[in-house]
N, C-alpha and C positions, 0 to 999 in steps of 0.2 A: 105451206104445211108439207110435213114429209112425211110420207106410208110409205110404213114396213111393210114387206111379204108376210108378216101376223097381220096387221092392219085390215088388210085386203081379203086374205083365206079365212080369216076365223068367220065371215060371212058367207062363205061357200056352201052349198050343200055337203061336199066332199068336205068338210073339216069332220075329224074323228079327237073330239075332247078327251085329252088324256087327262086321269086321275091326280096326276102330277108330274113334275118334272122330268121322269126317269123313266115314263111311259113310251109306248109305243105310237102317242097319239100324234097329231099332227104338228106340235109343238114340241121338239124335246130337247134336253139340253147336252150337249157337246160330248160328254162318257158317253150317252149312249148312242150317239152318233161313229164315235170311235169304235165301240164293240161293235157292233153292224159292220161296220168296215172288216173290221178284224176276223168277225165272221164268214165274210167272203173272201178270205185269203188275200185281203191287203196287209201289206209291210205298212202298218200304220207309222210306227218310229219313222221311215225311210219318207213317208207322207205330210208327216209333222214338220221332218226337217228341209224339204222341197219348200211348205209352204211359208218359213222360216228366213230361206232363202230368196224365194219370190218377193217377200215384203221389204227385206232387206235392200236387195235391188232397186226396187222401189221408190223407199224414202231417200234411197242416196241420190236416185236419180232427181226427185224429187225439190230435195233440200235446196239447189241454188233457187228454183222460182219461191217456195215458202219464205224463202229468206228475205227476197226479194220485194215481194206482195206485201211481208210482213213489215219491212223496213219502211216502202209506200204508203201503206195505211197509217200506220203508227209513226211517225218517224220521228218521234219524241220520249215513247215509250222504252221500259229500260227492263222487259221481258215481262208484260202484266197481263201476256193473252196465250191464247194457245190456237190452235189450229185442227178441229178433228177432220180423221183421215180415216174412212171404211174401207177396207173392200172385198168385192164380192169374188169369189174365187171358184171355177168350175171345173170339177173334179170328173173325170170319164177314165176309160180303160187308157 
């Protein structure tokens, strides 16, 4: 089984239930994540496109072992799977 960071906080004493989506609460969705940012004087666009590039790097680098793996496991299949790929990303000054 795999726990989210929701999974786990929404049990917290510290979880603050937001009203919905676009709240301040412990839960919120990605806009206002971005105004917050933008509130503190981040180049959000300049933020967007770092983490843009960071992913990009990534899958490229990525891609010979996916390809690989997926050849291995499947290797009769003629593209009928996919592969998810998260990741966590830590933003500081």
């Amino acid at each position: 089984m795999h726990l989210t960071n929701y999974s786990l906080n929404k049990n917290s004493p510290k979880y603050v239930n937001g009203a919905d989506a676009f709240s301040r609460g412990s839960k919120r969705c990605l806009k206002v994540i971005w105004e917050d940012l933008a509130n503190e004087g981040v180049n959000v666009e300049e933020l967007k496109d770092k983490i843009i590039q960071l992913t990009q790097k990534y899958l490229t680098g990525m891609f010979p072992f996916l390809k690989y793996y997926y050849h291995a496991t499947f290797p009769k299949s003629k593209g009928k799977c996919f592969h998810v790929i998260g990741l966590d990303i830590l933003i500081d000054d």
